[in-house]
mmJSON file of the N, C-alpha and C atoms, coordinates in Angstrom:
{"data_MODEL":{"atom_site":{
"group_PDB":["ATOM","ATOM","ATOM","ATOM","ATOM","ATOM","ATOM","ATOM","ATOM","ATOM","ATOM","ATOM","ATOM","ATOM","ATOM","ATOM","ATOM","ATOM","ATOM","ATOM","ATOM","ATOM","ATOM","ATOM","ATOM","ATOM","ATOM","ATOM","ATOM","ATOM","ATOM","ATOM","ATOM","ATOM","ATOM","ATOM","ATOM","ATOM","ATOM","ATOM","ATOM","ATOM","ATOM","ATOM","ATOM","ATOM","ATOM","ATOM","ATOM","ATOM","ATOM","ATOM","ATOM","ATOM","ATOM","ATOM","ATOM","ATOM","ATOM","ATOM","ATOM","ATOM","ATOM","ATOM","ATOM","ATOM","ATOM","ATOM","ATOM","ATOM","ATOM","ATOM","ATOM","ATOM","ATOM","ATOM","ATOM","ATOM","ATOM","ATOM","ATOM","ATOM","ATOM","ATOM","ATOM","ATOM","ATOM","ATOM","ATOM","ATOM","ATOM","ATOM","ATOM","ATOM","ATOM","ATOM","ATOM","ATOM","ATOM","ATOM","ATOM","ATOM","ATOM","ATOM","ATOM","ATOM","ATOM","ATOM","ATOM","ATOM","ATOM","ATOM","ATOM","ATOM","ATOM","ATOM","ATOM","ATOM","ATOM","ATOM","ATOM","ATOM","ATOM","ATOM","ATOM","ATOM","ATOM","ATOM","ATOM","ATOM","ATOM","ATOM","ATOM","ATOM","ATOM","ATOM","ATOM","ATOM","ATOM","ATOM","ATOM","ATOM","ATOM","ATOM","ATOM","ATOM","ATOM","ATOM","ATOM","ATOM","ATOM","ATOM","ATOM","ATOM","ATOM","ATOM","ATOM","ATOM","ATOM","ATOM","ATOM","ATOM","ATOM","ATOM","ATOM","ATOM","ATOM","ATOM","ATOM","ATOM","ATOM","ATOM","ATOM","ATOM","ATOM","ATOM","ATOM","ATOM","ATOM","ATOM","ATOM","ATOM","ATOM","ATOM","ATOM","ATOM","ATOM","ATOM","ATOM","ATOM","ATOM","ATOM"],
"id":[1,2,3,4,5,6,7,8,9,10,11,12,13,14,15,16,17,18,19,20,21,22,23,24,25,26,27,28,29,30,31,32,33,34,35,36,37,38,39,40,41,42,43,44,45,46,47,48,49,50,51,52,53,54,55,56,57,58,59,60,61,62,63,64,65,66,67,68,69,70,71,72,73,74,75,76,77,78,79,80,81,82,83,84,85,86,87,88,89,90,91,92,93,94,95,96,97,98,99,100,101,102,103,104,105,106,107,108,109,110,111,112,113,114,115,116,117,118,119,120,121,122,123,124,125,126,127,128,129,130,131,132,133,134,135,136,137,138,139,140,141,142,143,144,145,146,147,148,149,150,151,152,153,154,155,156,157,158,159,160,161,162,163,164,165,166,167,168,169,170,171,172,173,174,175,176,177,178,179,180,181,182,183,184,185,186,187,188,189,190,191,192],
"type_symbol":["N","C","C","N","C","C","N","C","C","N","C","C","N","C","C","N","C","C","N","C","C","N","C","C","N","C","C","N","C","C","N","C","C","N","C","C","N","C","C","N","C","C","N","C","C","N","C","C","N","C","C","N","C","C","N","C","C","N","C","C","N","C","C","N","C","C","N","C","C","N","C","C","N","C","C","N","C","C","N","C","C","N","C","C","N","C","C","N","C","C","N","C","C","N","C","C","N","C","C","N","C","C","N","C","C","N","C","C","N","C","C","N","C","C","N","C","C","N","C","C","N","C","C","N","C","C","N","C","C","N","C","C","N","C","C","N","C","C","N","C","C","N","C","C","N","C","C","N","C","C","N","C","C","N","C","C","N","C","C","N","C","C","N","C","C","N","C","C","N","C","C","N","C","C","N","C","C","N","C","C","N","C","C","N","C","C","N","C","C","N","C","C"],
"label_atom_id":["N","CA","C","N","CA","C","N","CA","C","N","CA","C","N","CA","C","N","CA","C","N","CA","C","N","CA","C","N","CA","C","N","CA","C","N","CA","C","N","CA","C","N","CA","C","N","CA","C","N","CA","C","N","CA","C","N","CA","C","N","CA","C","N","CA","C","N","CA","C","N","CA","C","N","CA","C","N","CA","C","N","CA","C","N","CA","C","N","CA","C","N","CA","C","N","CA","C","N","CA","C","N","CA","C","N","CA","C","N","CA","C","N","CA","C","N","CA","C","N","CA","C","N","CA","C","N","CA","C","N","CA","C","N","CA","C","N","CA","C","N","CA","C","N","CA","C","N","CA","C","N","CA","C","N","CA","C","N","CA","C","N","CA","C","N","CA","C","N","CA","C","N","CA","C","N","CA","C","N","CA","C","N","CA","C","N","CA","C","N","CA","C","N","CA","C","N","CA","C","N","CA","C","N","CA","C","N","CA","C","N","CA","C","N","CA","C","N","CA","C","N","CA","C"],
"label_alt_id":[null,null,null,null,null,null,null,null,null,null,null,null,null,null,null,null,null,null,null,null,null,null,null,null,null,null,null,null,null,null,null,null,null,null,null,null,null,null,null,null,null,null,null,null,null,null,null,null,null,null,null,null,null,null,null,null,null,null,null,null,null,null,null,null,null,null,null,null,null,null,null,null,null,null,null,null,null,null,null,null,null,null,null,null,null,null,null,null,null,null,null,null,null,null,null,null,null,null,null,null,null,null,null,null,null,null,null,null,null,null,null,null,null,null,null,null,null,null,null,null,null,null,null,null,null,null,null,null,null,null,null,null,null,null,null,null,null,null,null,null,null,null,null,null,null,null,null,null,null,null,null,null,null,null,null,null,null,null,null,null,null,null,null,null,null,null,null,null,null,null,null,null,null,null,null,null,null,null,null,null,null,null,null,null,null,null,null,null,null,null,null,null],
"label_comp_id":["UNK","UNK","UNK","UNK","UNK","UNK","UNK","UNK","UNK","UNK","UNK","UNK","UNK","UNK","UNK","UNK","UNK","UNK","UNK","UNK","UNK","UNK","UNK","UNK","UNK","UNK","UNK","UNK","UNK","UNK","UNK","UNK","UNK","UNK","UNK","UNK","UNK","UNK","UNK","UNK","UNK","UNK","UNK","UNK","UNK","UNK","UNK","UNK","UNK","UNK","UNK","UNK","UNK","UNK","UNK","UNK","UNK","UNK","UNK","UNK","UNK","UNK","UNK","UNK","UNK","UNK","UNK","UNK","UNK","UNK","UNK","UNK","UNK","UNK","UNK","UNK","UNK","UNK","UNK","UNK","UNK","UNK","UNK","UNK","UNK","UNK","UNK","UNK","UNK","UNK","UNK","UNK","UNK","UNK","UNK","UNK","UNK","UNK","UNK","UNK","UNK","UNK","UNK","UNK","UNK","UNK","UNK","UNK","UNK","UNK","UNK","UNK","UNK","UNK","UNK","UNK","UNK","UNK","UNK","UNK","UNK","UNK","UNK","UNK","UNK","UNK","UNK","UNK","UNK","UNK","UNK","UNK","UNK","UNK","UNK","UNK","UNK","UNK","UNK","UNK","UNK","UNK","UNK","UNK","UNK","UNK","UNK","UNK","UNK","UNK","UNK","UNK","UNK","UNK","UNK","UNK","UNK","UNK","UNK","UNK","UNK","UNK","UNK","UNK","UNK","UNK","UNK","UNK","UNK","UNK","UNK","UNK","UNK","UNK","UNK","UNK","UNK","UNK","UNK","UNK","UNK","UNK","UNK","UNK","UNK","UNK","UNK","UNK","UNK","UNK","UNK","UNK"],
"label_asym_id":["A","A","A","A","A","A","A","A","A","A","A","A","A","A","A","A","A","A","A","A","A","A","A","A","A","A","A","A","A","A","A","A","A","A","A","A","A","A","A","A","A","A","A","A","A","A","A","A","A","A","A","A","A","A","A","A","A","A","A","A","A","A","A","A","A","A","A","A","A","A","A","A","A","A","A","A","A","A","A","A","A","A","A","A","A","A","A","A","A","A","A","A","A","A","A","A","A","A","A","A","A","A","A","A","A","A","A","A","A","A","A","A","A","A","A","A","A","A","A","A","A","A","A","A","A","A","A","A","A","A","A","A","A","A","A","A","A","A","A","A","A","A","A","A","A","A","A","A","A","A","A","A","A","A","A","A","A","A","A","A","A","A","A","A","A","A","A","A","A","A","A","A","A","A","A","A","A","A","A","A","A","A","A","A","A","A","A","A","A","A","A","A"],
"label_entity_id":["1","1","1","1","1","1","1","1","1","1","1","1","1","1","1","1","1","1","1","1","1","1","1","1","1","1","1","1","1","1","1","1","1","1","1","1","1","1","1","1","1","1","1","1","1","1","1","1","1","1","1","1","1","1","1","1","1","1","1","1","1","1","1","1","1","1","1","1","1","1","1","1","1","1","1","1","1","1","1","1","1","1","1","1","1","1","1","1","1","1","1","1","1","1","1","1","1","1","1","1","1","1","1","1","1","1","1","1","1","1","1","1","1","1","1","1","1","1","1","1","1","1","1","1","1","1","1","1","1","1","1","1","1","1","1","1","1","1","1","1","1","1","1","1","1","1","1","1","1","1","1","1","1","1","1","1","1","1","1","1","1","1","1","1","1","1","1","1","1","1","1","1","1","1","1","1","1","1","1","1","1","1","1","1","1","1","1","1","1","1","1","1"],
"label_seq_id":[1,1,1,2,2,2,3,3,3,4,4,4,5,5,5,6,6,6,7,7,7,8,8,8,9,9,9,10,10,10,11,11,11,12,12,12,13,13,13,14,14,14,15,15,15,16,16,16,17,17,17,18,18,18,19,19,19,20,20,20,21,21,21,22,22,22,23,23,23,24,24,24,25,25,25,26,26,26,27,27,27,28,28,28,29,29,29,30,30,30,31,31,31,32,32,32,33,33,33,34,34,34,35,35,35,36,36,36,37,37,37,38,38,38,39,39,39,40,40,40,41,41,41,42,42,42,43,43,43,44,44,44,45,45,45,46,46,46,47,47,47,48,48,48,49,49,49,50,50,50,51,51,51,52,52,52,53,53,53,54,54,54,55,55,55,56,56,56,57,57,57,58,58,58,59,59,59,60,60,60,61,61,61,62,62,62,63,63,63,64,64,64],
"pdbx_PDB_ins_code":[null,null,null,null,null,null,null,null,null,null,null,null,null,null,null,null,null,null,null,null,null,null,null,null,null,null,null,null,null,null,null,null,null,null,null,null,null,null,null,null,null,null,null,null,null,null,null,null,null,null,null,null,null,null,null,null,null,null,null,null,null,null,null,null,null,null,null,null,null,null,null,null,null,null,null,null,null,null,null,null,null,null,null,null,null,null,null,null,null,null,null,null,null,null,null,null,null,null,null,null,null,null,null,null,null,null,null,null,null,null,null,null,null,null,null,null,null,null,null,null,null,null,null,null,null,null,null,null,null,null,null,null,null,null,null,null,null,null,null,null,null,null,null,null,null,null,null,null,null,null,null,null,null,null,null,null,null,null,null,null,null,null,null,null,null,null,null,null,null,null,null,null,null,null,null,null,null,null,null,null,null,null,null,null,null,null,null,null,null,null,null,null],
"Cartn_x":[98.727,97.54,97.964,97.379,97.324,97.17,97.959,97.675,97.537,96.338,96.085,96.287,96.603,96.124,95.01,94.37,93.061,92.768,93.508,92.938,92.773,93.349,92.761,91.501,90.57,89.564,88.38,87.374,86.163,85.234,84.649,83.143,82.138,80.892,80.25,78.72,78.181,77.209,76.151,74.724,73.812,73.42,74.149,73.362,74.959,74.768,75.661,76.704,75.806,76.511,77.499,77.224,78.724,79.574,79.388,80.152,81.356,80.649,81.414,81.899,81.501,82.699,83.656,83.2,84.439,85.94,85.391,86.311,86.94,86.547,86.666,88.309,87.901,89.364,90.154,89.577,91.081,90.173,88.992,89.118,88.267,88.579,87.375,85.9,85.0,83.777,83.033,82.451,81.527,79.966,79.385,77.975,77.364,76.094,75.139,73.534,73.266,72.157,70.605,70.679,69.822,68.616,69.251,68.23,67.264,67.536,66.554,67.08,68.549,69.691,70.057,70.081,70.645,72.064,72.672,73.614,74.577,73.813,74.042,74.424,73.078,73.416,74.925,75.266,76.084,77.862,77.518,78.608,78.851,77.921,77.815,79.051,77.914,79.002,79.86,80.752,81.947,82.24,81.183,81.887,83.0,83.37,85.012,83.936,83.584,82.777,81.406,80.15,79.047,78.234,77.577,76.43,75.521,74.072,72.92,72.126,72.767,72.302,73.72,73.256,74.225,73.994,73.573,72.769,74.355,74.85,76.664,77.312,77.123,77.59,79.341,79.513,80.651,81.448,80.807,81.506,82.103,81.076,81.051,82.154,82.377,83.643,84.759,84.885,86.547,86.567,85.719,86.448,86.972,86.479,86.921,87.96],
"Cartn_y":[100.744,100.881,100.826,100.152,99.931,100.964,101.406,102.496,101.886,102.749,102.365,103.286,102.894,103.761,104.002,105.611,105.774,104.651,104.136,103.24,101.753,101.854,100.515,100.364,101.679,101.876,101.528,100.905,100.969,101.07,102.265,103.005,102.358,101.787,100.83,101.986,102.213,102.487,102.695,103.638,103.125,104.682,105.585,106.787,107.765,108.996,109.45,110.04,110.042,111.511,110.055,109.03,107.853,107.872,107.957,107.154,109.029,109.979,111.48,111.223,110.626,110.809,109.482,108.447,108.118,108.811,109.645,109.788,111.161,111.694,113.051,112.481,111.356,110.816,109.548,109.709,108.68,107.664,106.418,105.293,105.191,103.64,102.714,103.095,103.602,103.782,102.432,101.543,100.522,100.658,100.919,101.462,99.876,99.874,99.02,99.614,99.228,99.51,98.93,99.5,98.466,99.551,100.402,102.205,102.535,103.702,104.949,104.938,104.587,104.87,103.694,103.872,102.462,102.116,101.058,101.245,101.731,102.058,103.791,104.788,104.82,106.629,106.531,105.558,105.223,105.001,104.377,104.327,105.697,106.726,107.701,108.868,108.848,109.411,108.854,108.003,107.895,106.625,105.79,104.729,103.611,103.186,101.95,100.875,100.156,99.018,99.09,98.32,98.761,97.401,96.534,95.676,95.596,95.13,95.614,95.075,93.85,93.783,93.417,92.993,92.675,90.566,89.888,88.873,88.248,88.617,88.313,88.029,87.17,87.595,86.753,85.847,85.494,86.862,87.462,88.595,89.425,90.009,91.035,90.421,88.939,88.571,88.536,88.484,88.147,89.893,90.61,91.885,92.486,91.841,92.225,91.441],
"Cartn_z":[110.795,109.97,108.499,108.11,106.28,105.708,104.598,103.634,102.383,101.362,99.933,98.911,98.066,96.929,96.11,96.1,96.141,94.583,93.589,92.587,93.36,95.098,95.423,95.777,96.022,96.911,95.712,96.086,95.133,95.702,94.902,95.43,94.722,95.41,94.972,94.885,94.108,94.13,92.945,93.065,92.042,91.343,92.044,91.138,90.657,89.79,89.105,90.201,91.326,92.427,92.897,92.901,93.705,92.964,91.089,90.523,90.571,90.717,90.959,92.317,92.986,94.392,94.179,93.484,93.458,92.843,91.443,90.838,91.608,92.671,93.582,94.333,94.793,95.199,94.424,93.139,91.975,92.693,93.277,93.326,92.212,92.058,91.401,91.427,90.448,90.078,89.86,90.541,90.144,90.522,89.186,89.522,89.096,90.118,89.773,89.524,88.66,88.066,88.633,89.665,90.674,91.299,91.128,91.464,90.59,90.172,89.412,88.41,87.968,86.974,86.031,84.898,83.84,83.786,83.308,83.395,81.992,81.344,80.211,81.148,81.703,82.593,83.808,84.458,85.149,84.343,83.313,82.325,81.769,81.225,80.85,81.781,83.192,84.445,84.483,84.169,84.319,85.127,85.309,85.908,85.335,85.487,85.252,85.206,85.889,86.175,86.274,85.219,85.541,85.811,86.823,86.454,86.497,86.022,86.111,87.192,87.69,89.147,90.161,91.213,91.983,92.028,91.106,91.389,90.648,90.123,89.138,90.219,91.395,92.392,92.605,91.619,91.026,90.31,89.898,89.193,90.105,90.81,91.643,92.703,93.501,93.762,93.459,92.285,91.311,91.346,91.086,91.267,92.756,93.793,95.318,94.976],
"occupancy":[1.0,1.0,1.0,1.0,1.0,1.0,1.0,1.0,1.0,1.0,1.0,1.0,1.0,1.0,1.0,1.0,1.0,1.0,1.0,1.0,1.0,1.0,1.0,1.0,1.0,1.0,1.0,1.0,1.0,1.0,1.0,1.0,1.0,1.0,1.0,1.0,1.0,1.0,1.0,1.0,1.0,1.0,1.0,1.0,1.0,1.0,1.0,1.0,1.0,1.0,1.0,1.0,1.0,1.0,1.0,1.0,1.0,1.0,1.0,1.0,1.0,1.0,1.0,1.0,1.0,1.0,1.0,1.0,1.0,1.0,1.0,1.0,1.0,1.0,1.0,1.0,1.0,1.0,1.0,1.0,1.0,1.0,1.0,1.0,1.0,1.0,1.0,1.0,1.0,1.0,1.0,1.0,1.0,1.0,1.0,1.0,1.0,1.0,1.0,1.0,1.0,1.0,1.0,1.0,1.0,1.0,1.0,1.0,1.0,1.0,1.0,1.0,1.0,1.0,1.0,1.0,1.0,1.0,1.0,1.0,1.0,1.0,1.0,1.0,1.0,1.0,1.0,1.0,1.0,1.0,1.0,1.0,1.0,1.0,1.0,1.0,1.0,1.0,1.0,1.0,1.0,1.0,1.0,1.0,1.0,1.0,1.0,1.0,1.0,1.0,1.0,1.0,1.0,1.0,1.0,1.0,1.0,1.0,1.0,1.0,1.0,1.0,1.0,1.0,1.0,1.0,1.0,1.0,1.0,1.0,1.0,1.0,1.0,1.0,1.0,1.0,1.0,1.0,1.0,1.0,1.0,1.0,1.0,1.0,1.0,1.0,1.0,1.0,1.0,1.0,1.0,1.0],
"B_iso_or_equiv":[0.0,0.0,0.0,0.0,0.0,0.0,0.0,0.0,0.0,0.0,0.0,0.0,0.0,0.0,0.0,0.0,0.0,0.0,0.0,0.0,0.0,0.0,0.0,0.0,0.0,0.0,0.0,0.0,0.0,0.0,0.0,0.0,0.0,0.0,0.0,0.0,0.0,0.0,0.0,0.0,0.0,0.0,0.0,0.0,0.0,0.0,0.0,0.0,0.0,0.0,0.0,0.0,0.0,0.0,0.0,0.0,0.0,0.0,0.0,0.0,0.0,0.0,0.0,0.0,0.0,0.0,0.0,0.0,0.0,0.0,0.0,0.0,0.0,0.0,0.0,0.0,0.0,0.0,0.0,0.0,0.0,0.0,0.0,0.0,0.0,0.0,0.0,0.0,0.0,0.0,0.0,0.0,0.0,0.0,0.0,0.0,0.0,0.0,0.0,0.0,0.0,0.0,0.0,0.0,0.0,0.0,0.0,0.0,0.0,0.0,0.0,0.0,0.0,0.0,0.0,0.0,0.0,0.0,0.0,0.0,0.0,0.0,0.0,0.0,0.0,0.0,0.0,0.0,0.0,0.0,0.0,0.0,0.0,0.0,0.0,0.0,0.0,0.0,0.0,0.0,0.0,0.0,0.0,0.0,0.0,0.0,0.0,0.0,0.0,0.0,0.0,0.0,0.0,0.0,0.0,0.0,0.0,0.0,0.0,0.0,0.0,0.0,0.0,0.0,0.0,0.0,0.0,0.0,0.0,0.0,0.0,0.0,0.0,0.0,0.0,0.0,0.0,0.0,0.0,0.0,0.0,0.0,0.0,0.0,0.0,0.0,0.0,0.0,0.0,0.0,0.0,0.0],
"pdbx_formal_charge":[null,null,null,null,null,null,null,null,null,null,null,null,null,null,null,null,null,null,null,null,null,null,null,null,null,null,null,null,null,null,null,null,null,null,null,null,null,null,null,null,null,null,null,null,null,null,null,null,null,null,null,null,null,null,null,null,null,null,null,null,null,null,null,null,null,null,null,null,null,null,null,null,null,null,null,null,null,null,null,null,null,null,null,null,null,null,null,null,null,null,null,null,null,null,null,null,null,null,null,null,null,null,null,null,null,null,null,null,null,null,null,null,null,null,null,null,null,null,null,null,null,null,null,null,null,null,null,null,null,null,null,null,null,null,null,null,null,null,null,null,null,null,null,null,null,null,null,null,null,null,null,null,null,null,null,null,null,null,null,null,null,null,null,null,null,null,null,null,null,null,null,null,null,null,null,null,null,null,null,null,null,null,null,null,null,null,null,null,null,null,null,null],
"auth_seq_id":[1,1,1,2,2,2,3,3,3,4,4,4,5,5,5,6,6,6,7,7,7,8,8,8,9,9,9,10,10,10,11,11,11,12,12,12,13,13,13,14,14,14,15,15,15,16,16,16,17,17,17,18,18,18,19,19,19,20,20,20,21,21,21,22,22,22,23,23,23,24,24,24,25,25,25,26,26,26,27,27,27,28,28,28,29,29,29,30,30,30,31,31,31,32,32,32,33,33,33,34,34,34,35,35,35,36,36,36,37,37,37,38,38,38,39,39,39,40,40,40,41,41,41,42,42,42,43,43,43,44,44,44,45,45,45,46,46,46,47,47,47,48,48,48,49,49,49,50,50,50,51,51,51,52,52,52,53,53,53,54,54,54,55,55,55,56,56,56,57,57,57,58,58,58,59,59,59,60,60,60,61,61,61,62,62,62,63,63,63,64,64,64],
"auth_comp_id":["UNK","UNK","UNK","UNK","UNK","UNK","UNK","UNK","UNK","UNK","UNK","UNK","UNK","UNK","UNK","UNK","UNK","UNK","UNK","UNK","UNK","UNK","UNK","UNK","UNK","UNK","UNK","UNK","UNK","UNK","UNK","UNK","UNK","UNK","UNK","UNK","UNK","UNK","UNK","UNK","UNK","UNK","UNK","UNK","UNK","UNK","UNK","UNK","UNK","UNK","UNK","UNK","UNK","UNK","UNK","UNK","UNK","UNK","UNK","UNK","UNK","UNK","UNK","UNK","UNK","UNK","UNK","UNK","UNK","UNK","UNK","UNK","UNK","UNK","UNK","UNK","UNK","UNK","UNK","UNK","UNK","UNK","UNK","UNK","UNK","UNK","UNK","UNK","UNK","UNK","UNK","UNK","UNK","UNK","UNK","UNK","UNK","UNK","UNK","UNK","UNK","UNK","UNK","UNK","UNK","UNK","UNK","UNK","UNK","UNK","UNK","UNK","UNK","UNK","UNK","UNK","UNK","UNK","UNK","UNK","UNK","UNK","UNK","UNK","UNK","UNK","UNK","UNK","UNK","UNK","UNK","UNK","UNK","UNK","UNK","UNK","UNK","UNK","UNK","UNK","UNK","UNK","UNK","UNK","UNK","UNK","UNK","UNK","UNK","UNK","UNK","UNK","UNK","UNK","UNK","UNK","UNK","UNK","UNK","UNK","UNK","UNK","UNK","UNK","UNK","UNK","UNK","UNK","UNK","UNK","UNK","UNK","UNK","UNK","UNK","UNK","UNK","UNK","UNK","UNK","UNK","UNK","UNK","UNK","UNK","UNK","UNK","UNK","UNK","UNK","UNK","UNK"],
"auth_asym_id":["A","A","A","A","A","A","A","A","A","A","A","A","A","A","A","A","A","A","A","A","A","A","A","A","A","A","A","A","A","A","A","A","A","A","A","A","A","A","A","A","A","A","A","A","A","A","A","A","A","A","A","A","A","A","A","A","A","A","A","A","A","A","A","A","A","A","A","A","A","A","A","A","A","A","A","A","A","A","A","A","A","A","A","A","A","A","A","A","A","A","A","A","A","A","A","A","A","A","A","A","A","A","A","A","A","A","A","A","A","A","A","A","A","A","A","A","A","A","A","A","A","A","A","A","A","A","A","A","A","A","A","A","A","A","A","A","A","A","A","A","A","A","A","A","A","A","A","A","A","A","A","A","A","A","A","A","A","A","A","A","A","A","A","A","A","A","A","A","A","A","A","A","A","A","A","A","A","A","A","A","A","A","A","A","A","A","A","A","A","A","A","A"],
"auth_atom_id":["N","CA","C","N","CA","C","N","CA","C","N","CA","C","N","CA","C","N","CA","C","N","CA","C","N","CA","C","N","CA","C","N","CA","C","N","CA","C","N","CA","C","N","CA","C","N","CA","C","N","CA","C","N","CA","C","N","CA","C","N","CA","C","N","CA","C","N","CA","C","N","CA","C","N","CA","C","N","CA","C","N","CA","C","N","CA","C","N","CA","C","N","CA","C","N","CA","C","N","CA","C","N","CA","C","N","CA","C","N","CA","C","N","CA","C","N","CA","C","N","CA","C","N","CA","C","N","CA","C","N","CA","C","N","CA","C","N","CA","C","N","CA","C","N","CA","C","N","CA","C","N","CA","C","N","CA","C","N","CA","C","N","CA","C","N","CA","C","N","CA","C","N","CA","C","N","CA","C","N","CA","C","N","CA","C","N","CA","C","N","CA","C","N","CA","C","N","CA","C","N","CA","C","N","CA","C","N","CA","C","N","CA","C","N","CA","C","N","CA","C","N","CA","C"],
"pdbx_PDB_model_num":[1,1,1,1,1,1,1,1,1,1,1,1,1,1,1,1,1,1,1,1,1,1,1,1,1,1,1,1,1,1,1,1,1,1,1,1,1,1,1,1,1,1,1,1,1,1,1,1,1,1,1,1,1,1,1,1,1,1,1,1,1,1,1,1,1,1,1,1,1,1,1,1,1,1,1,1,1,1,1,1,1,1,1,1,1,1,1,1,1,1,1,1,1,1,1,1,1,1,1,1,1,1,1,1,1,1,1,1,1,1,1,1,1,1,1,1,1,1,1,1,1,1,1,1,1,1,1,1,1,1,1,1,1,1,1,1,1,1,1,1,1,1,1,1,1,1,1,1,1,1,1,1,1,1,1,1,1,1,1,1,1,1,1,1,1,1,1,1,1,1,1,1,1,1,1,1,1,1,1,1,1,1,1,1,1,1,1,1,1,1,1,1]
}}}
């Protein structure tokens, strides 16, 4: 079985409480702004990576 390092892992999500569990175990914070939340308020919490949709979908690849 494969092992990572928690900065390989990226937590993908849209509100403040994902971009806090990512940083709970050291991974990658990538919030999308696609919820209730801007991507101010998401950057704010602490995310690493923010986009405002998921439609970047070239983007959102080169970062996987």
């Amino acid at each position: 079985m494969p092992t990572f390092a928690p900065a390989d892992i990226l937590v993908v999500g849209d509100t403040p409480n994902d971009v806090a569990c990512a940083q709970a175990v050291g991974a990658v914070a990538v919030g999308v702004a696609t919820g209730g939340y801007t991507a101010y308020d998401l950057l704010a919490g602490g995310a690493e990576i923010v986009f405002e949709t998921l439609e970047d979908t070239e983007g959102f690849s080169r970062l996987l």
